[in-house]
C-alpha positions, -999 to +999 in steps of 0.1 A: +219-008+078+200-037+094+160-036+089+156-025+127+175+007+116+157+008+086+122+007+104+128+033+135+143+057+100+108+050+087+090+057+117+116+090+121+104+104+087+066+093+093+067+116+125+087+143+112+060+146+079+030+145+101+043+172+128+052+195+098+033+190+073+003+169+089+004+146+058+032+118+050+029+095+021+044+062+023+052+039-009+061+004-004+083-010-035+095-046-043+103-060-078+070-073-090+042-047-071+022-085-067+029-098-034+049-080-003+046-044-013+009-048-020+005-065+013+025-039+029-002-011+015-028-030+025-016-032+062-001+004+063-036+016+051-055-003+075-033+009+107-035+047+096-066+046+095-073+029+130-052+055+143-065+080+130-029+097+111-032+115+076-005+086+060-015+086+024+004+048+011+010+034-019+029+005-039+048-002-068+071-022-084+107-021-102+083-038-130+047-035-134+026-073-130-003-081-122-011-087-081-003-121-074-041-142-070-019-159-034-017-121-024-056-114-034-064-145-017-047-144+018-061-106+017-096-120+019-089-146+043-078-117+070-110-101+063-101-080+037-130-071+011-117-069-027-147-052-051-129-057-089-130-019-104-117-033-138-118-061-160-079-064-172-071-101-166-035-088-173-038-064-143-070-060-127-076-035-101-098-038-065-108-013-042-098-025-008-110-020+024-107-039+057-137-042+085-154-017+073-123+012+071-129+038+048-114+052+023-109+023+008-074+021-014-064+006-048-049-029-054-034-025-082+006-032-093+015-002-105+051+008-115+074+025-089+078+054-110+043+068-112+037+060-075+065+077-065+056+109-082+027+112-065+044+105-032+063+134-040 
């Protein structure tokens, strides 16, 4: 399956959930949970909530790191705002919000099995 077929399956599912259940919960997963699947929370988060849909997204990882400073970084330059909730250096955690969109979500690398309970 090519990613163009992967994305309309996506948007299939996302449609389906919120005309049945008006919820859907999306979790992005890549290996590490530091750079893509954290930027694709970010970005998911911000758009459902500019359009107004009940998507509830999270991230996670095949192995649990800490989010990659680049990731932090470029989040803040396209005016993202970070607040630290924690103090781990090995994995700290930052409520996330973007122009002023509330609620604000959870950056944090998290492993793919606990987020995907809860997506369940």
């Amino acid at each position: 399956m090519d990613r163009n077929q992967s994305i309309l399956q996506m948007i299939d599912a996302i449609s389906s959930d919120l005309k049945n259940d008006a919820q859907s919960h999306v979790c992005f997963i890549c290996t590490h949970n530091s750079r893509r699947s954290q930027f694709s929370q970010a970005w998911m988060s911000v758009l459902s909530q500019k359009l107004n849909l009940p998507i509830t997204v999270y991230s996670a990882g095949t192995e649990k790191t800490a989010c990659n400073q680049r990731t932090v970084d470029s989040l803040i330059r396209n005016g993202f705002k970070l607040i630290s909730k924690t103090d781990d250096v090995n994995n700290p955690a930052f409520h996330c919000t973007h122009f002023g969109t509330n609620p604000k979500h959870l950056l944090k690398s998290s492993h793919a099995v606990g987020n995907l309970k809860r997506a369940l």
